[in-house]
C-alpha positions, 0 to 999 in steps of 0.5 A, spaced: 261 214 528 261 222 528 255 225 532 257 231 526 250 234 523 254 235 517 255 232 511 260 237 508 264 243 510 259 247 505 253 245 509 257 249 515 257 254 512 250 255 509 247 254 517 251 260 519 252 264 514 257 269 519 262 264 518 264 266 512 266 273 515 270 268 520 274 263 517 278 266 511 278 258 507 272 258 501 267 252 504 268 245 500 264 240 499 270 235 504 267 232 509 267 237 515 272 234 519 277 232 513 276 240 512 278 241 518 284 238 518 286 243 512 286 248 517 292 248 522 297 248 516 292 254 512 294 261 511 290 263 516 291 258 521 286 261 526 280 258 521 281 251 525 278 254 531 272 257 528 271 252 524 271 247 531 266 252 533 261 252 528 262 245 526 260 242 534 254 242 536 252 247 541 254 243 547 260 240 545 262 246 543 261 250 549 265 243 553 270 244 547 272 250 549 272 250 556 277 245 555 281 248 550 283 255 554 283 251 560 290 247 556 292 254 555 292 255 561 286 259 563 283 260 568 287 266 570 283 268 576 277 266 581 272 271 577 273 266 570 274 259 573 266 262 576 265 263 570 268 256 567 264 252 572 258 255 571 259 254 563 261 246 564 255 244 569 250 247 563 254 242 559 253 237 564 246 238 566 243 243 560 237 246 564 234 252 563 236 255 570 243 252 569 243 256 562 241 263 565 246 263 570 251 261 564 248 268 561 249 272 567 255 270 569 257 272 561 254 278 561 257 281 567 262 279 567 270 282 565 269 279 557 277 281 557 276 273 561 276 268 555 272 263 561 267 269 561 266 268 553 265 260 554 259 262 559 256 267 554 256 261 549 253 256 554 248 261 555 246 263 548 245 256 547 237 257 547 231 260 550 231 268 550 236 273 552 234 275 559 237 281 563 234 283 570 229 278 569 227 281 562 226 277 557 229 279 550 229 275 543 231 269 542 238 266 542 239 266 535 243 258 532 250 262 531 250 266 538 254 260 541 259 259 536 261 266 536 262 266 543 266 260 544 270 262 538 272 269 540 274 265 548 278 261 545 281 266 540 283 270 546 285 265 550 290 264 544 292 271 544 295 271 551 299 265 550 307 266 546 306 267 539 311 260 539 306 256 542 300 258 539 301 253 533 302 247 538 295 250 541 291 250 534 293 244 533 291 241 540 285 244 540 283 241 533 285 234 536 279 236 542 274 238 536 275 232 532 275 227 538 268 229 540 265 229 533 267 222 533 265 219 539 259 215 539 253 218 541 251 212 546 
């Protein structure tokens, strides 16, 4: 049974209209997942892990990417596995006092971290943008998707141009294994 809210990957991209700047493949009316799996062997393999993103729901997709840079070989550093903790106890524990240190923790911290990418995708999960304990306008649907994207796209530009493809297509099995686990 998939826990995906989606019928088709032209549903995706309806939701979130930014993904048609992000993924270069035309929407069809496949099955999310079946879509997906198009995706590695496409010309612009990249596309898998903005699909993956967008097609989760926001705490799988932060989980989702957690893991995936963590199979990439992050965190590199003490400031990025903060970082990563605090994105995967929001996941654990989906509180609001957890999502705003998720938020702090991505926006102070080095956004060159793909773990730091991953925690600013926790903390746009919901509720408001707050900084300095102001608060701003709300988080809008796609803010997660675009933040574990570009985490795990960074984590990707830092591994060997030759292990890249092996990466898309381990992190497209993570994907999918969440979309289909039971909800029970």
């Amino acid at each position: 049974m998939t826990r995906l809210r989606f019928a088709s990957a032209q549903e995706v991209f309806e939701a979130f209209p930014n993904a048609q700047q992000d993924i270069q493949a035309a929407p069809s009316a496949e099955p999310p997942l079946k879509f997906l799996a198009k995706l590695p062997g496409s010309k612009a393999p990249e596309d898998a892990i903005s699909f993956c993103a967008y097609v989760l729901g926001r705490r799988e997709a932060v989980w989702w990417s957690a893991q995936t840079i963590r199979a990439m070989g992050c965190p590199r550093g003490r400031d990025e596995e903060k970082a990563l903790l605090i994105a995967e106890a929001w996941v654990r524990e989906p509180e609001e006092h957890r999502r705003r240190a998720a938020l702090d923790a991505g926006f102070n911290g080095d956004r060159e971290l793909p773990g730091v990418w991953v925690a600013l995708g926790a903390g746009t999960a919901g509720g408001n943008l707050t900084m300095g304990g102001m608060s701003g306008p709300p988080c809008t649907a796609d803010m997660t998707a675009r933040a574990v994207r570009a985490a795990v796209l960074i984590a990707l530009s830092k591994v060997p141009a030759r292990d890249r493809a092996a990466h898309i297509t381990s992190a497209v099995g993570m994907c999918q294994q969440l979309a289909n686990q039971n909800s029970s």
